[in-house]
PyMOL Python script that loads the backbone (N, CA, C, O; Angstrom):
from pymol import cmd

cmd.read_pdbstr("""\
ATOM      1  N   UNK A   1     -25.633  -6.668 -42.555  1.00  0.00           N
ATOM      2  CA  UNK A   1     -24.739  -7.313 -41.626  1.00  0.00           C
ATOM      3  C   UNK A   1     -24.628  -6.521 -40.317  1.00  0.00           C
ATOM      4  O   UNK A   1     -24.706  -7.058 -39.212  1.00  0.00           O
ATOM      5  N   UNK A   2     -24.469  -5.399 -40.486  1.00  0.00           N
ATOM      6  CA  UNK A   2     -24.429  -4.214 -39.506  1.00  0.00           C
ATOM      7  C   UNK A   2     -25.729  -4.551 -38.484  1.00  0.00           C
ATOM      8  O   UNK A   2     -25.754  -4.976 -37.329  1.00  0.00           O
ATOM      9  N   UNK A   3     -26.847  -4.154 -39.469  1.00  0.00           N
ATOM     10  CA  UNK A   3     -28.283  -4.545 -38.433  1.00  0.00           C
ATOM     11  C   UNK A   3     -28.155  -5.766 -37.897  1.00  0.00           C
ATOM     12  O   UNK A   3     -28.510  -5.984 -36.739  1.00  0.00           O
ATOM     13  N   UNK A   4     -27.661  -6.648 -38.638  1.00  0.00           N
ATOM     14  CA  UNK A   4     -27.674  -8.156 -37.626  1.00  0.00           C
ATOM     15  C   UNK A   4     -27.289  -8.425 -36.234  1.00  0.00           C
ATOM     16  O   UNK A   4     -27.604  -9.081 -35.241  1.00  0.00           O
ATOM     17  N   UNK A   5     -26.229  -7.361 -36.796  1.00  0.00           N
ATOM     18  CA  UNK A   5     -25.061  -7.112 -35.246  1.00  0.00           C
ATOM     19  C   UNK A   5     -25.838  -6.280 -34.135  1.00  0.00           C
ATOM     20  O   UNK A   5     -25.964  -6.567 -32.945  1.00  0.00           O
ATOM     21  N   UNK A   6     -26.268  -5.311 -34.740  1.00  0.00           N
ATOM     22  CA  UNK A   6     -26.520  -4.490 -33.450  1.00  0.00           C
ATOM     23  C   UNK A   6     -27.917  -5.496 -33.289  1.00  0.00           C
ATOM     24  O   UNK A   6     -27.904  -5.589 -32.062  1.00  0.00           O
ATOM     25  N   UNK A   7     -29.017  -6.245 -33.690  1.00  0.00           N
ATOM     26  CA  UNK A   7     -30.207  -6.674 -33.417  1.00  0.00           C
ATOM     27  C   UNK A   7     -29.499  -8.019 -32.122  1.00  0.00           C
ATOM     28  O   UNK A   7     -29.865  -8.442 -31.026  1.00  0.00           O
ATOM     29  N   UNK A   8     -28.652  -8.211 -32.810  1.00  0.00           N
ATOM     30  CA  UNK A   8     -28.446  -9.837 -31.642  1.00  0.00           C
ATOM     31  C   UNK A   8     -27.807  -9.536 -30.053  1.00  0.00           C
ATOM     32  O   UNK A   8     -27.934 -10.165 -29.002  1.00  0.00           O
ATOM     33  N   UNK A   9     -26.795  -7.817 -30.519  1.00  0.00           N
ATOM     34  CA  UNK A   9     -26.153  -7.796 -29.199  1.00  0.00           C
ATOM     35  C   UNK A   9     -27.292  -6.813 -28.526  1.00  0.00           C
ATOM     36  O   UNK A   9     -27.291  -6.974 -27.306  1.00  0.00           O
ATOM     37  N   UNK A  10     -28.270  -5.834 -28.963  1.00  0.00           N
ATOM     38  CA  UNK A  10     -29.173  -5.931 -28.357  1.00  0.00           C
ATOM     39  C   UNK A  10     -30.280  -6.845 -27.554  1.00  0.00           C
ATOM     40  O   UNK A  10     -30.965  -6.477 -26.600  1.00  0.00           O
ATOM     41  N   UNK A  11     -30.275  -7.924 -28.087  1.00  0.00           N
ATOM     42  CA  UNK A  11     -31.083  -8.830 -27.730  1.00  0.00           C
ATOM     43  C   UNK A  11     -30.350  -9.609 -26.555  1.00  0.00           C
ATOM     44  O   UNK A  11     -30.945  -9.788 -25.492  1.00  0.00           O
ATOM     45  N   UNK A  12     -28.685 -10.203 -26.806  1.00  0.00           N
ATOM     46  CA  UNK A  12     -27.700 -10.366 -25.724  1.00  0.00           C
ATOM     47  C   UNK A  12     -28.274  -9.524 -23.878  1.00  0.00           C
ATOM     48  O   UNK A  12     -28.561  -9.885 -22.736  1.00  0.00           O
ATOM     49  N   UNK A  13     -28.141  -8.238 -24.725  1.00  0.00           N
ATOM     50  CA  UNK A  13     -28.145  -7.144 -23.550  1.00  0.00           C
ATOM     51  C   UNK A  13     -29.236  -7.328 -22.286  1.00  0.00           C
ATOM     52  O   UNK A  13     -29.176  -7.428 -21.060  1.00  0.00           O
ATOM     53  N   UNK A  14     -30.070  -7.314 -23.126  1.00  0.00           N
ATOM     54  CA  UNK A  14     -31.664  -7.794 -22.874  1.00  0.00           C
ATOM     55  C   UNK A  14     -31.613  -8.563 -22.328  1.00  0.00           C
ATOM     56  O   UNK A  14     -31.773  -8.235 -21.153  1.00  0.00           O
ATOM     57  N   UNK A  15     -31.422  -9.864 -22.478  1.00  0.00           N
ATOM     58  CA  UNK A  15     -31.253 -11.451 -21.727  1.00  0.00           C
ATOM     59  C   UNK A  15     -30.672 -11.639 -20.734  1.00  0.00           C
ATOM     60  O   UNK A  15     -31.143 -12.358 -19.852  1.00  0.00           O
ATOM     61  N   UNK A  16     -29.266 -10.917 -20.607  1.00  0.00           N
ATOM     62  CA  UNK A  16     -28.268 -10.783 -19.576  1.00  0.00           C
ATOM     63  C   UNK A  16     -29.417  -9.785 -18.320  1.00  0.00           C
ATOM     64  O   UNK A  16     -30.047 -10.217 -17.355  1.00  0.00           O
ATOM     65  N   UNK A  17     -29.304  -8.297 -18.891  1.00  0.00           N
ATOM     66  CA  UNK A  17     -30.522  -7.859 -17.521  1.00  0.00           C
ATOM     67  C   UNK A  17     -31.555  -8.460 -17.385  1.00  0.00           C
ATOM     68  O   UNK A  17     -31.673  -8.522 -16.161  1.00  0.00           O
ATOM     69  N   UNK A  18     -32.360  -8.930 -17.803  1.00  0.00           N
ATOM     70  CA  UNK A  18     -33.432  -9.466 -17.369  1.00  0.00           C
ATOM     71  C   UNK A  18     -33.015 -10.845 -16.607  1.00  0.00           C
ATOM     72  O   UNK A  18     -33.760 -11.181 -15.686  1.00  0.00           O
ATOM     73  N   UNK A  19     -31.897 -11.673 -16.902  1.00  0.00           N
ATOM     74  CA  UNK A  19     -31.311 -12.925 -15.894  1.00  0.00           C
ATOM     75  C   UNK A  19     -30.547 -12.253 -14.521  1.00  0.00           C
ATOM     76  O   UNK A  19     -30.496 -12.742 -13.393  1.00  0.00           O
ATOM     77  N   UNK A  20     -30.088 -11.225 -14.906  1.00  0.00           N
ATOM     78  CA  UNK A  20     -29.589 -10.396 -13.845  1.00  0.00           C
ATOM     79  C   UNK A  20     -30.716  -9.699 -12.796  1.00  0.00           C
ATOM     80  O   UNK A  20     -30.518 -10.070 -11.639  1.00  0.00           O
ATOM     81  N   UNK A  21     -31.500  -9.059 -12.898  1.00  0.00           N
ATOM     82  CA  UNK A  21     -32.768  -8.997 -12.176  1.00  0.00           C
ATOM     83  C   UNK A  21     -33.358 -10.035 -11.272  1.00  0.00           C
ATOM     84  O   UNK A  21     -33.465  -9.939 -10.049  1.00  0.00           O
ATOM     85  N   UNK A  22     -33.717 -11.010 -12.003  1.00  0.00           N
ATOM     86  CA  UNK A  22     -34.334 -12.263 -11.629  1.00  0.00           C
ATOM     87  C   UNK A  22     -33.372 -12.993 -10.791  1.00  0.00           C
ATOM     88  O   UNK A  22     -33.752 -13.184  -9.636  1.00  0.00           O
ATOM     89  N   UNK A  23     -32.310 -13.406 -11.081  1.00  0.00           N
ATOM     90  CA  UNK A  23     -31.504 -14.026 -10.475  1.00  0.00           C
ATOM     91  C   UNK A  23     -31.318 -12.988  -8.444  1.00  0.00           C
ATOM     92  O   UNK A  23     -31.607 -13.495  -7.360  1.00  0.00           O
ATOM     93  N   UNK A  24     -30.848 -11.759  -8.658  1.00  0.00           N
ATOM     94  CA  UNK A  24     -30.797 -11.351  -7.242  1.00  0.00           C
ATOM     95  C   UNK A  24     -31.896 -10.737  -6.799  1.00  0.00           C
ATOM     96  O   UNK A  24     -31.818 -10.125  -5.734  1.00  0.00           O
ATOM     97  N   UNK A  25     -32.998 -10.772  -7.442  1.00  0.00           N
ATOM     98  CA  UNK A  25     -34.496 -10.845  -6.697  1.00  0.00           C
ATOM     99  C   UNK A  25     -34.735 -12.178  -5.888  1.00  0.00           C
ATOM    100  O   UNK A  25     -35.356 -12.256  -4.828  1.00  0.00           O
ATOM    101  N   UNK A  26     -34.206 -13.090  -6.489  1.00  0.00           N
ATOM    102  CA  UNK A  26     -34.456 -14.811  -6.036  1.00  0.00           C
ATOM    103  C   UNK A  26     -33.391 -14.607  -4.801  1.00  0.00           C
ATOM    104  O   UNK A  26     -33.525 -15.183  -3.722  1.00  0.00           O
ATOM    105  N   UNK A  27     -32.244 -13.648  -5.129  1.00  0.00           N
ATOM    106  CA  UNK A  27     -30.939 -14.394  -4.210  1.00  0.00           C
ATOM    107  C   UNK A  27     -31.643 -13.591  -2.752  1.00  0.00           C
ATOM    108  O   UNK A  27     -31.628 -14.116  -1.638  1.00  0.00           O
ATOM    109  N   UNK A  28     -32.264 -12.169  -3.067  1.00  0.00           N
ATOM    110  CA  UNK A  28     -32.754 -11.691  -2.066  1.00  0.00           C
ATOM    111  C   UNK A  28     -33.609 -12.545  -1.400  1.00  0.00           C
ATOM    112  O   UNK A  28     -33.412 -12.840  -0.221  1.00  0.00           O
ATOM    113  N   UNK A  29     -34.400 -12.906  -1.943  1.00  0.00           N
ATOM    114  CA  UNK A  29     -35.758 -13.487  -1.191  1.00  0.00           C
ATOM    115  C   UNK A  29     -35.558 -14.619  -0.415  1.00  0.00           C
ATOM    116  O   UNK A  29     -36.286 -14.847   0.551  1.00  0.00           O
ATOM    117  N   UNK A  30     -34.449 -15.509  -0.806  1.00  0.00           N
ATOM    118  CA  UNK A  30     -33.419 -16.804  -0.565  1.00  0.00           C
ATOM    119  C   UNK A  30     -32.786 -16.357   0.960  1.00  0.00           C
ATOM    120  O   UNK A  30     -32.775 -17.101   1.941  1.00  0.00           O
ATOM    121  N   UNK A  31     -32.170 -14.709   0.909  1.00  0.00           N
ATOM    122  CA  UNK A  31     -31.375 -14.324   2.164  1.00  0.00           C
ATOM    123  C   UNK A  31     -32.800 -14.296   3.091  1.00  0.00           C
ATOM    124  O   UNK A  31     -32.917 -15.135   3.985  1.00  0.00           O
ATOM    125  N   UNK A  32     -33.384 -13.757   2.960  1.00  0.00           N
ATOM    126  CA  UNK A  32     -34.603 -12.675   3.828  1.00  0.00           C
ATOM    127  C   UNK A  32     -35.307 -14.590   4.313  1.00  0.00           C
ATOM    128  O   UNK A  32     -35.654 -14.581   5.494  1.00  0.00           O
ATOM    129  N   UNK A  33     -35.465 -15.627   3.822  1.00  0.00           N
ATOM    130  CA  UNK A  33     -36.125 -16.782   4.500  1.00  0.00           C
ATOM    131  C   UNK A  33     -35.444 -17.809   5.015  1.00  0.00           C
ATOM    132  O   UNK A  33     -35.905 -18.867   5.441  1.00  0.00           O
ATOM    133  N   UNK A  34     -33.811 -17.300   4.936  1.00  0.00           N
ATOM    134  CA  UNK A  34     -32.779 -18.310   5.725  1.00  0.00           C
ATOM    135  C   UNK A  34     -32.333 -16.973   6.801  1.00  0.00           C
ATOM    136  O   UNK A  34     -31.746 -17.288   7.836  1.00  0.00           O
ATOM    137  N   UNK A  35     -32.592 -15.631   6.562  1.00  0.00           N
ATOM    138  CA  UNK A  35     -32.254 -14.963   8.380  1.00  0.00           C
ATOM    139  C   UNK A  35     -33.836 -15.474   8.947  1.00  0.00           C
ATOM    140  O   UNK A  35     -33.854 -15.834  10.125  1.00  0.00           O
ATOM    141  N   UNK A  36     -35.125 -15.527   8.203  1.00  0.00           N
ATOM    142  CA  UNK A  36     -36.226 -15.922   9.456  1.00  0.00           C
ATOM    143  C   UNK A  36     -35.664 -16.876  10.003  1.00  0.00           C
ATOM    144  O   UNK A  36     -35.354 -16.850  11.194  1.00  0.00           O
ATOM    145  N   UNK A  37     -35.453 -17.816   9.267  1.00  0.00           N
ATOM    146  CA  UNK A  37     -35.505 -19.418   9.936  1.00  0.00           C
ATOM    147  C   UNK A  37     -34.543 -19.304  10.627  1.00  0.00           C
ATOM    148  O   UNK A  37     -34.545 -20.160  11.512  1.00  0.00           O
ATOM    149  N   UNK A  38     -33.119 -18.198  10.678  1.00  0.00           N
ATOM    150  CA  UNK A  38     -32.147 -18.470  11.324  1.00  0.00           C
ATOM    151  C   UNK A  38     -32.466 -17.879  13.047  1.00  0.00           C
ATOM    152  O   UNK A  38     -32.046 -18.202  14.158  1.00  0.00           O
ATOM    153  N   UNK A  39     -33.316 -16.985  12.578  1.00  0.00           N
ATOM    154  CA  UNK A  39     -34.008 -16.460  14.402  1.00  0.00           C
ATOM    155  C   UNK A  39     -34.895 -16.921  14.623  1.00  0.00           C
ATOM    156  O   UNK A  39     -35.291 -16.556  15.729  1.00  0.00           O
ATOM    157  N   UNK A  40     -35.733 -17.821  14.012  1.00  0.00           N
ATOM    158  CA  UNK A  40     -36.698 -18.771  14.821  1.00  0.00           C
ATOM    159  C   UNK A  40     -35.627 -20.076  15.130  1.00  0.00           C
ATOM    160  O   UNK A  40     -35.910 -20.409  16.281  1.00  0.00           O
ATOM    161  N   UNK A  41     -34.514 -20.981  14.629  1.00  0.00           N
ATOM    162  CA  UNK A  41     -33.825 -21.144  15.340  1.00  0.00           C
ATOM    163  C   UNK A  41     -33.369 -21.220  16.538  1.00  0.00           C
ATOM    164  O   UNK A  41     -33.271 -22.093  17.400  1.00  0.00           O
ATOM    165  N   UNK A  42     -33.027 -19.789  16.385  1.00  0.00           N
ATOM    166  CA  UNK A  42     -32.026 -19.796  17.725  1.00  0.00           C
ATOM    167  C   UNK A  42     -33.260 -19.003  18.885  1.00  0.00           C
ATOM    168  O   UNK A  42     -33.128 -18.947  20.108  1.00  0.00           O
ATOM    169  N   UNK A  43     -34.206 -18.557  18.229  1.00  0.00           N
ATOM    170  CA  UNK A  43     -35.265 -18.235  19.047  1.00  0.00           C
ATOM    171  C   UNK A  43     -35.562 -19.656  20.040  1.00  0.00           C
ATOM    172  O   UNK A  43     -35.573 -19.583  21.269  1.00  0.00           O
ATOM    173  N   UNK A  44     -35.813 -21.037  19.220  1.00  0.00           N
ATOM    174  CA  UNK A  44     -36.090 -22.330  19.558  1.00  0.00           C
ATOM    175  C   UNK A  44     -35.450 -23.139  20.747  1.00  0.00           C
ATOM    176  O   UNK A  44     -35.839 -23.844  21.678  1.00  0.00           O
ATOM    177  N   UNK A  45     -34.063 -22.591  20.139  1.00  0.00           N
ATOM    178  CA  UNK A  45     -32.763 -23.287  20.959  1.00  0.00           C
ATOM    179  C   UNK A  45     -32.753 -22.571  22.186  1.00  0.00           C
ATOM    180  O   UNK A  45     -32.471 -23.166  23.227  1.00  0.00           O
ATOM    181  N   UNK A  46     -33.048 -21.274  22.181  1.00  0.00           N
ATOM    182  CA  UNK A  46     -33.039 -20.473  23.338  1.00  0.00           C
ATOM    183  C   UNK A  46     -34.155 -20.524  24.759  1.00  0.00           C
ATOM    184  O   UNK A  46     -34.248 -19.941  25.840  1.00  0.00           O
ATOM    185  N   UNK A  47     -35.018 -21.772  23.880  1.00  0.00           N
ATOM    186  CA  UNK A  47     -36.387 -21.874  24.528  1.00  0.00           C
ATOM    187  C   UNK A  47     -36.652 -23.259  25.375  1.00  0.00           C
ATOM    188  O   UNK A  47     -37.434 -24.167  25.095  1.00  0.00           O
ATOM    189  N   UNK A  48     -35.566 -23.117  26.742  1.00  0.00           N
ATOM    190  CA  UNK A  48     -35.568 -24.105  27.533  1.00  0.00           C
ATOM    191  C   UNK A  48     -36.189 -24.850  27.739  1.00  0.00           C
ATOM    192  O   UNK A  48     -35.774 -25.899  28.233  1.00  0.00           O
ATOM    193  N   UNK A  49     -37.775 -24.589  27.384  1.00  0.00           N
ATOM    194  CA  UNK A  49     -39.053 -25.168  27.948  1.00  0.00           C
ATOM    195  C   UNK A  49     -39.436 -26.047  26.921  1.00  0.00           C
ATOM    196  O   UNK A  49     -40.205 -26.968  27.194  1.00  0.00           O
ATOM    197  N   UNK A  50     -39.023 -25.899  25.812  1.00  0.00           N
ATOM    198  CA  UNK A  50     -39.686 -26.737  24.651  1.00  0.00           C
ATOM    199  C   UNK A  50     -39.237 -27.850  24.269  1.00  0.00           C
ATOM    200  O   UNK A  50     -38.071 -27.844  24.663  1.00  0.00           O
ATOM    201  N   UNK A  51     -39.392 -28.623  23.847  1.00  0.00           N
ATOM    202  CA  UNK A  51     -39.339 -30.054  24.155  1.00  0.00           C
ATOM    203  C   UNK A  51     -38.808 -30.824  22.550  1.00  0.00           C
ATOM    204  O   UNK A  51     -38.711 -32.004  22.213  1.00  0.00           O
ATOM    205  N   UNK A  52     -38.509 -29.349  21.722  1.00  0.00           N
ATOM    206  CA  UNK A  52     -37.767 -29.560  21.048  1.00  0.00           C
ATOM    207  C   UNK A  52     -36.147 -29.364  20.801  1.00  0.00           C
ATOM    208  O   UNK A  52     -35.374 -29.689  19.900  1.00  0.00           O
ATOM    209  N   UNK A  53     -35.998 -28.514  22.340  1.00  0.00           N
ATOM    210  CA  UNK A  53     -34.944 -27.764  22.413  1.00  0.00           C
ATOM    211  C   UNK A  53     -33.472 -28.454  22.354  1.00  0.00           C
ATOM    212  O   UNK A  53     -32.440 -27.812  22.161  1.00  0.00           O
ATOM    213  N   UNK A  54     -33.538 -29.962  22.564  1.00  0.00           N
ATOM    214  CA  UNK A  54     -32.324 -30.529  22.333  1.00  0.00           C
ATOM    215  C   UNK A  54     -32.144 -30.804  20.312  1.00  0.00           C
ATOM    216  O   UNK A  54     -31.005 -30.809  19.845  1.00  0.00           O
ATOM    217  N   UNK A  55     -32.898 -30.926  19.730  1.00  0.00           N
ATOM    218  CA  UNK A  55     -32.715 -30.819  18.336  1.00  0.00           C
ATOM    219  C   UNK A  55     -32.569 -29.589  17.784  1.00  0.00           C
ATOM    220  O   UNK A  55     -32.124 -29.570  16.636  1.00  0.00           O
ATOM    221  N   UNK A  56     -32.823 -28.586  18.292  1.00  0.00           N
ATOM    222  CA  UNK A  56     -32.838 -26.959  17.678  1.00  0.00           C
ATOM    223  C   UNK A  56     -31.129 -26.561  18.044  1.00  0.00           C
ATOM    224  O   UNK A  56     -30.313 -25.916  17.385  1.00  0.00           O
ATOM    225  N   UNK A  57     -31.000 -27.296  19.469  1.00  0.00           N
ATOM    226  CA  UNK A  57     -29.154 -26.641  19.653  1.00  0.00           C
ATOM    227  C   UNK A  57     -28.462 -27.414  19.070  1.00  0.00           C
ATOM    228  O   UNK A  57     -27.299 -27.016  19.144  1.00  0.00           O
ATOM    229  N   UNK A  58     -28.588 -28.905  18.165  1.00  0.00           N
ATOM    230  CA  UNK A  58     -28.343 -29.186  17.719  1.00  0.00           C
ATOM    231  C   UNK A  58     -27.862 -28.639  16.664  1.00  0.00           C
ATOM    232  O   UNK A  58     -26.712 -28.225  16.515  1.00  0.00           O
ATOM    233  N   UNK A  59     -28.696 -28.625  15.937  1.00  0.00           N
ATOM    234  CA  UNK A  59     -28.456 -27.398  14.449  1.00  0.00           C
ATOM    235  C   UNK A  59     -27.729 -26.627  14.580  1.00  0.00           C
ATOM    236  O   UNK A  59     -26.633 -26.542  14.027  1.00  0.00           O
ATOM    237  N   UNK A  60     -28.366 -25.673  15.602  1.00  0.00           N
ATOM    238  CA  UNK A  60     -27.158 -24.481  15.704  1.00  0.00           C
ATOM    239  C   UNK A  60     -26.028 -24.841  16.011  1.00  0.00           C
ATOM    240  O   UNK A  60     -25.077 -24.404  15.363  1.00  0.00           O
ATOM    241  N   UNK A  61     -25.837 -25.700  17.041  1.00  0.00           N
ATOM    242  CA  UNK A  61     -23.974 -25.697  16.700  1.00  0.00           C
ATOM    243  C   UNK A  61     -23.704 -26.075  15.726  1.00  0.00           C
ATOM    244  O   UNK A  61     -23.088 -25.238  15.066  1.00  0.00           O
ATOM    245  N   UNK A  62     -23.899 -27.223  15.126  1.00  0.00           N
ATOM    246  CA  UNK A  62     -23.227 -27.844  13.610  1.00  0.00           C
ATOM    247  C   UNK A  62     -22.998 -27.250  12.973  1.00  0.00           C
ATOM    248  O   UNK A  62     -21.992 -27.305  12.265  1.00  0.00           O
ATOM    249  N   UNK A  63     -24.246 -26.041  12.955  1.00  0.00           N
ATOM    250  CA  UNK A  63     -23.929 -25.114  11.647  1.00  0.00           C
ATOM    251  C   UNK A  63     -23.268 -23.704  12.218  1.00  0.00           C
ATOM    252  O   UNK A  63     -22.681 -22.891  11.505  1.00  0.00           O
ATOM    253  N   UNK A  64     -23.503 -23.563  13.800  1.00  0.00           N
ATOM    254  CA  UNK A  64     -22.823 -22.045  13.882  1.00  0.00           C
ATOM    255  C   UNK A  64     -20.744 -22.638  14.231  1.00  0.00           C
ATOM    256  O   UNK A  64     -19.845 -21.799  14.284  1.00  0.00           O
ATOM    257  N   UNK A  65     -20.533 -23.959  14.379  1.00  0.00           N
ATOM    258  CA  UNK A  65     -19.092 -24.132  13.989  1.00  0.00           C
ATOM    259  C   UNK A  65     -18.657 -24.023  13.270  1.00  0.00           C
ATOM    260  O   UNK A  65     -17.483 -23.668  13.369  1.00  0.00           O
ATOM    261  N   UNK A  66     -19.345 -24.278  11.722  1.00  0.00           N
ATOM    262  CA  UNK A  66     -18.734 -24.353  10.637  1.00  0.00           C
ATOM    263  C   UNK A  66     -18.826 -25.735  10.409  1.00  0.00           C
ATOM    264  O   UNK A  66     -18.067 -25.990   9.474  1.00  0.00           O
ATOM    265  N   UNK A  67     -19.263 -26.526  10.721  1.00  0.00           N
ATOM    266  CA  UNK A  67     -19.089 -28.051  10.646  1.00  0.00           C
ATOM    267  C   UNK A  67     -19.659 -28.383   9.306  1.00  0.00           C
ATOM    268  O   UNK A  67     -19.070 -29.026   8.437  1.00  0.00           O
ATOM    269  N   UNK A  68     -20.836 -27.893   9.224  1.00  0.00           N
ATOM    270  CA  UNK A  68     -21.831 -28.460   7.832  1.00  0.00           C
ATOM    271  C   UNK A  68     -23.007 -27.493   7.495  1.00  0.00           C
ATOM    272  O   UNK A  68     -23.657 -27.037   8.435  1.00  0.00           O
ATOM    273  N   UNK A  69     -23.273 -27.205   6.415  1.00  0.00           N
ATOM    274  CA  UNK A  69     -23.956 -26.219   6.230  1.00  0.00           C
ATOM    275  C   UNK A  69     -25.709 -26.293   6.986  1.00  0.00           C
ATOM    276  O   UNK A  69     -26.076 -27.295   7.599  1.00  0.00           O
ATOM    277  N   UNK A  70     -26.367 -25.399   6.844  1.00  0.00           N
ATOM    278  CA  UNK A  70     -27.740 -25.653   7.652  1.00  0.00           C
ATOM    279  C   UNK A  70     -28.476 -26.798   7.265  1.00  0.00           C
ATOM    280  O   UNK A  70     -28.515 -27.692   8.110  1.00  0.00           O
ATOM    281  N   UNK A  71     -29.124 -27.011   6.102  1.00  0.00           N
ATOM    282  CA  UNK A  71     -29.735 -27.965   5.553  1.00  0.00           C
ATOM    283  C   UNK A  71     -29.138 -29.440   6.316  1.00  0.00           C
ATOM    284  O   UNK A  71     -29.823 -30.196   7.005  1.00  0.00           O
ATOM    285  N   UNK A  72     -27.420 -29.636   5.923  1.00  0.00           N
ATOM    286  CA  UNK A  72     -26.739 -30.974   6.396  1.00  0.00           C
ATOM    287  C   UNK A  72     -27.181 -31.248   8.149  1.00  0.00           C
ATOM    288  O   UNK A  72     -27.641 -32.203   8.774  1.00  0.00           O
ATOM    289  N   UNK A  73     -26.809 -30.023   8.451  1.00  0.00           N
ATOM    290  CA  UNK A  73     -27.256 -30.160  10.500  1.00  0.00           C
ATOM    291  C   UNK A  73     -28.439 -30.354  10.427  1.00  0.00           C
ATOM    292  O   UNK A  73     -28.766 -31.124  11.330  1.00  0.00           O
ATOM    293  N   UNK A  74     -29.536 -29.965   9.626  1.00  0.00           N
ATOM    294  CA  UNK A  74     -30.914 -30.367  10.129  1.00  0.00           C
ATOM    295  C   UNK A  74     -31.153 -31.347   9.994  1.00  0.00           C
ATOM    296  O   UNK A  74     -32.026 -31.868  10.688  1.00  0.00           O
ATOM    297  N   UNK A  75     -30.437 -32.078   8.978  1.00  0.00           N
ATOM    298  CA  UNK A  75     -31.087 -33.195   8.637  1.00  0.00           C
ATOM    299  C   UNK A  75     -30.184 -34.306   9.587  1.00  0.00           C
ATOM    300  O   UNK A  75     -30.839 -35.141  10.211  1.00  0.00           O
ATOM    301  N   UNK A  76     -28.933 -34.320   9.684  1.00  0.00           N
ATOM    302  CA  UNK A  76     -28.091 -35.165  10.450  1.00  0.00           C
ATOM    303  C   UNK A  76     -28.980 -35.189  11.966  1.00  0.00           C
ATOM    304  O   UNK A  76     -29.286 -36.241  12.528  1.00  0.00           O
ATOM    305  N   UNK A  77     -29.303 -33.874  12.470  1.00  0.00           N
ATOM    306  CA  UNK A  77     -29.761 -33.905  13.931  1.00  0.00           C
ATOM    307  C   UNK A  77     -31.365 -34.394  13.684  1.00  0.00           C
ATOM    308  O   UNK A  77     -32.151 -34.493  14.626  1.00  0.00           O
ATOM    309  N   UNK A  78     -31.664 -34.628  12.553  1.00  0.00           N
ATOM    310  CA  UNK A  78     -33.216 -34.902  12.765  1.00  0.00           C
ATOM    311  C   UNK A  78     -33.033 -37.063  12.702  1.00  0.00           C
ATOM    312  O   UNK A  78     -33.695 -37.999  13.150  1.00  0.00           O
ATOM    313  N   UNK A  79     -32.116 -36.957  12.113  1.00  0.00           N
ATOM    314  CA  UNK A  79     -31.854 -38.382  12.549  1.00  0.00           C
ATOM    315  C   UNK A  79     -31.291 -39.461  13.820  1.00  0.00           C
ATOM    316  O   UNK A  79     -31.479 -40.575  14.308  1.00  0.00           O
ATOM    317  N   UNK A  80     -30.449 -38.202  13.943  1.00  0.00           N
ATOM    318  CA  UNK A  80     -30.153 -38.525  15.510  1.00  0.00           C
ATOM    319  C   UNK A  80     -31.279 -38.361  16.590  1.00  0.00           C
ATOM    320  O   UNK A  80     -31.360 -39.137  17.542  1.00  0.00           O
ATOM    321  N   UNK A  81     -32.162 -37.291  16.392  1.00  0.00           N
ATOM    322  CA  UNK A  81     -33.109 -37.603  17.308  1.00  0.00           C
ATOM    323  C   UNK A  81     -34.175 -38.588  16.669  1.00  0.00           C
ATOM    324  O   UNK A  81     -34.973 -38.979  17.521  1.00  0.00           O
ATOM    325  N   UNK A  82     -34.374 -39.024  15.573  1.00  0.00           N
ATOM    326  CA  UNK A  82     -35.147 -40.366  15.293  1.00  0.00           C
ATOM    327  C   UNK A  82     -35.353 -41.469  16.304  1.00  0.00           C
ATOM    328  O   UNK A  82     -36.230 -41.839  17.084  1.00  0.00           O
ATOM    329  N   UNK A  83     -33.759 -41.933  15.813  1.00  0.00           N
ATOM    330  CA  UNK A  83     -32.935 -42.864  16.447  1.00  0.00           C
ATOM    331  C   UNK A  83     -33.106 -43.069  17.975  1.00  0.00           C
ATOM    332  O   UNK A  83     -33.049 -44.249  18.321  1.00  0.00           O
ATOM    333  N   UNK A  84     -33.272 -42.304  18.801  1.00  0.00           N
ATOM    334  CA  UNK A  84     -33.064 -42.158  20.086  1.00  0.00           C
ATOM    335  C   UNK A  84     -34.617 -42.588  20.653  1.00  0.00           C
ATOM    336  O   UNK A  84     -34.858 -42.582  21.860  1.00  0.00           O
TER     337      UNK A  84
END
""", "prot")
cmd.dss("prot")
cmd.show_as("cartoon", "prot")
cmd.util.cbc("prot")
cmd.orient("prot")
């Protein structure tokens, strides 16, 4: 009974670090490709000349107000410029 115990909460232990690892390896890699996209962004928006530049300041405000998260502004402003 004893061995049972220590075999399963070993095995517990195990499962938990190894989901723990994986999980903020992912959360890292998740941060590190939403700051690129967040300075090519505002790199974009900053780029008077480009002819995308009214949909790029788009985004950024929506999302640098607080209005709606990034994904929601891209997609709301990619419809609005559809539309137009």
């Amino acid at each position: 009974m004893i061995n049972h115990f220590i075999v399963v909460t070993a095995f517990l232990l195990t499962f938990v670090g190894v989901a723990e690892i994986i999980y903020w390896s992912y959360k890292k890699e998740y941060l590190k490709a939403k700051a690129k996209y967040l300075r090519d962004l505002i790199d974009q928006k900053n780029d008077l000349s480009s002819l995308n530049e009214p949909f790029y300041t788009c985004v950024y405000e929506k999302w640098n107000s607080g209005e709606m998260p990034l994904s929601e502004a891209s997609t709301m402003c990619s419809l609005k410029f559809e539309q137009n």
